[in-house]
N, C-alpha and C positions, 0 to 999 in steps of 0.2 A: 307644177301647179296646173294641172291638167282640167280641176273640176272649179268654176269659180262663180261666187255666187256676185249678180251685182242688184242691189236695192233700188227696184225700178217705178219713180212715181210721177215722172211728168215734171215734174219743176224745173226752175231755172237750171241748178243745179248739175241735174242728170246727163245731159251733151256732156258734160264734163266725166264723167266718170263713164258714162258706156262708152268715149273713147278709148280710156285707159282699158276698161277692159278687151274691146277688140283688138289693141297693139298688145297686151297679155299674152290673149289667146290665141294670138298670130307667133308669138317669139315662142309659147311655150306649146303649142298645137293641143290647144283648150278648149274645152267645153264651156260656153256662159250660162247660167240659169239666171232667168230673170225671175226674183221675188216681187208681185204686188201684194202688199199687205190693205188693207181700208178697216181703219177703226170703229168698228159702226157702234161702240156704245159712244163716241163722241156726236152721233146723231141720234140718238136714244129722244125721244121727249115722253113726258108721262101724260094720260089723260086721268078725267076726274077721276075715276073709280082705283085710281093708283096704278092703275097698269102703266104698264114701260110699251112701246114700238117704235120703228123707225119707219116715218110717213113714205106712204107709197111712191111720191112723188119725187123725194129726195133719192130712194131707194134705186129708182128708175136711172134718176141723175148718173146715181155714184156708178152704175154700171153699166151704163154710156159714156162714162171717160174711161174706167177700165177697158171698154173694148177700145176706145179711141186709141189709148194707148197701146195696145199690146198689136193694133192693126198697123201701126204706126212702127215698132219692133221689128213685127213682122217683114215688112216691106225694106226696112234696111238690111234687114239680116238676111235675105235673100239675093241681096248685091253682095254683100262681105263673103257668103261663101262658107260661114264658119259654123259648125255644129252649137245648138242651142236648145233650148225649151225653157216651158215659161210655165210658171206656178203662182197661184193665186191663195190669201190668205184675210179672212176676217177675224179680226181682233187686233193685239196690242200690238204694233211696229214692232216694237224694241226685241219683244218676245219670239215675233213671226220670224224675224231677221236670227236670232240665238238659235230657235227650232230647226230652221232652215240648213244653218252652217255645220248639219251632224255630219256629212260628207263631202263639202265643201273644203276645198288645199287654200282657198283666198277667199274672203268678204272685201267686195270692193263698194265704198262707202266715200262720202265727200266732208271737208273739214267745215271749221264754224266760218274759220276767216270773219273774225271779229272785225279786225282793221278795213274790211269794206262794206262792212252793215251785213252778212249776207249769211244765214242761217237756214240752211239746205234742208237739212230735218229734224223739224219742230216736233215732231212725234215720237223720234228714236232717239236714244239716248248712244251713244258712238262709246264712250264709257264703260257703260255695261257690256255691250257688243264686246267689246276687244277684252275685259277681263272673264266674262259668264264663257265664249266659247275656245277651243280647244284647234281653231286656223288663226292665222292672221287676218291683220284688218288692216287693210290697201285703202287708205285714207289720203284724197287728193284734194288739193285745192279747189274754187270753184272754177277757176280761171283758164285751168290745165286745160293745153289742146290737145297733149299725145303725152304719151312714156315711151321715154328712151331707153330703151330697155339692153342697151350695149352702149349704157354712162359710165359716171363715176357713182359712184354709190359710197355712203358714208355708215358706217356701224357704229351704235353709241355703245363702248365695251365699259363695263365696269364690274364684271365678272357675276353678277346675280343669275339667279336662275332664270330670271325676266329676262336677261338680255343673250342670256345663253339659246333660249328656247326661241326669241326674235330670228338669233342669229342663223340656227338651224332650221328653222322653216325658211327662212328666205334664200337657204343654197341655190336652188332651181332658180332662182333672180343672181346671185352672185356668178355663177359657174358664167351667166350669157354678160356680164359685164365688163365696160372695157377697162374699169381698173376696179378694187378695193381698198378702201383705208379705215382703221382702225382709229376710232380717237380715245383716248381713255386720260381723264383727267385726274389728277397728281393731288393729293388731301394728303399734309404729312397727318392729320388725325387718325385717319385711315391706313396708314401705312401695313405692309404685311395680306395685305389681300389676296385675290386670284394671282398668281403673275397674265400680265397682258399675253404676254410670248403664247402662253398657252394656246388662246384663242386663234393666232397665226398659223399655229401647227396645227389645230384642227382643219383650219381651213384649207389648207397644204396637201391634206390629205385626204379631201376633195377636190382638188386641183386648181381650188384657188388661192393665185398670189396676190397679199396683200404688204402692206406699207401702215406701221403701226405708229401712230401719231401720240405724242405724249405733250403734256399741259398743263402747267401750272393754273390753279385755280384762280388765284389772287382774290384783287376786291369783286372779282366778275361773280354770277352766278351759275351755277353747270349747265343752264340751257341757253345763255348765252356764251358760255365758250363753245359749247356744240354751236351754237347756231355760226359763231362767225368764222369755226374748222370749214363747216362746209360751204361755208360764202367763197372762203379762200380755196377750195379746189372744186369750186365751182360744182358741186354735188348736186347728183337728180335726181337723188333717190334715199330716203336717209329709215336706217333700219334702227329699231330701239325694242327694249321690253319696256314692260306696261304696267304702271302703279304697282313698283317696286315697293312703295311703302305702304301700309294700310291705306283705304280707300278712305276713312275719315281724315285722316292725317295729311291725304293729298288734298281732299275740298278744305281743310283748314288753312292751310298751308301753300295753296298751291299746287306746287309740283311741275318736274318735269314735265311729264306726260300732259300735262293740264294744259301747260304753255305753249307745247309744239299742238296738242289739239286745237288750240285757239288763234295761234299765228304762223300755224308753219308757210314758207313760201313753196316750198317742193312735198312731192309725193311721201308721204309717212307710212311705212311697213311694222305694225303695232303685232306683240304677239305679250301674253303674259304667264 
C-alpha cells in the first residue's frame, strides 16, 4: 500500500485519520496524497436575472481555509519526514474522492460513529466510496489515535467475491501483522459453500499464518458474532467486503456493512 489517498478537510474528524495515515505510510514506506475537495455549487446563490455565482466574499473565505489548511499539512509533514502531495478539487466530495482513488492502493476515510453523535463527512457518502472504486477504504473511527499496524487483525470470510477481494488487497496489512484470524460463521441454510480452509491456504502462500475461527449463527445476527469474534481476540483491525448484497437490499435491510459503517469500534479495511 505504497500510494494512499487521505480526505483532507479540516474537521474534527481529520487528526483522526491523518494519524492513521502516517503510521500507514511509515509500516508500509507510503506515499500520502491529501485530497481537498470544496462543493462550491453548495455556495451557488442566484441573482434576479437567474443567473447562478458564488459571492466574492465567500469565495475568498473558502480559499483562506484551503490554504489554512493545506499550510497547516504542510508544516507537519515536514517534521514526519514522509513523501506527500497535495491535490485540490471543486465540486462533488463523494465524486472528487472516487476520481481521485484511480491510483490510490488505500482511501483513508473516517466512520459515522453514530453512538457518539459524530458525523465526519456530511458531503461524502463512504458507501459509494467503498462500492464505485477499485482500492480499499481504511475507514477509522473518530476517536482513533494511531494503527497498529503489527495487531491482530480480524477477516470477515464468507467466501463472496466481496470478501475475497477485501481479503487480497489487505495482504500488504496482513503479511506486517502479529497475528490473523479467520472468522466465518456456520448457516446450515447455507451449508456447501466456499470451504473456509481455502482461504488459509491462500494466505499460506503469501506467507501468512492464520487461525480459522468457526461459529454458530444462532439467535445472534452476523455482525454481531463478527463484532463480539473480535471483541474476544482483542482485534485492531477488522477486514471485510462491501455490500455483498444489492445496495437497495442493504438500505432496506440494513446490512453488514451498514452496521460496522455506523458502529465500528476499530479500524474497518472495506473493499468490494
Amino acid at each position: 500500500m505504497k500510494s494512499i489517498l487521505l480526505y483532507a478537510d479540516g474537521g474534527a474528524a481529520f487528526e483522526s485519520r491523518f494519524q492513521v495515515a502516517l503510521d500507514l505510510a511509515r509500516s508500509q514506506s507510503g506515499h500520502i496524497t491529501f485530497l481537498q475537495a470544496t462543493p462550491l455549487s453548495g455556495f451557488i446563490v442566484m441573482d434576479p436575472m437567474g443567473g447562478s455565482y458564488v459571492p466574492a466574499s465567500m469565495l475568498e473565505q473558502l480559499r483562506a481555509d484551503e490554504d489554512r489548511l493545506r499550510n497547516l499539512v504542510e508544516a507537519r509533514m515536514k517534521v514526519e519526514g514522509l513523501p506527500w502531495d497535495w491535490t485540490a478539487y471543486d465540486g462533488d466530495v463523494t465524486q472528487a474522492v472516487i476520481s481521485a482513488s484511480r491510483l490510490a492502493d488505500v482511501i483513508v476515510l473516517s466512520l459515522e460513529n453514530t453512538a457518539r453523535n459524530v458525523r465526519p463527512h456530511p458531503l461524502l457518502a463512504i458507501a459509494d466510496v467503498a462500492v464505485e472504486t477499485r482500492c480499499p477504504v481504511l475507514a477509522v473511527p473518530t476517536d482513533t489515535k494511531a494503527l497498529y499496524t503489527a495487531g491482530k487483525v480480524l477477516v470477515a470470510w464468507d467466501g463472496s467475491h466481496e470478501a475475497a477481494s477485501a481479503m487480497k488487497l489487505a495482504l500488504p496489512m496482513l503479511q506486517q501483522a502479529a497475528s490473523v484470524h479467520l472468522v466465518t460463521i456456520i448457516e446450515p441454510k447455507k451449508a456447501g459453500g466456499f470451504p473456509s480452509t481455502e482461504a488459509s491456504e491462500y494466505l499460506s502462500r503469501h506467507g501468512v499464518c492464520s487461525e480459522l475461527i468457526e461459529r454458530e449463527r444462532g439467535t445472534l445476527s452476523i455482525e454481531e458474532v463478527i463484532e463480539n469474534v473480535a471483541a474476544e481476540i482483542g482485534a485492531d483491525l477488522l477486514v471485510m467486503g462491501a455490500f455483498g448484497h444489492s445496495r437497495l437490499r442493504e438500505v432496506l435491510l440494513g446490512g453488514v456493512t451498514r452496521y460496522f459503517l455506523r458502529d465500528s469500534n476499530i479500524p474497518l479495511l472495506l473493499a468490494h
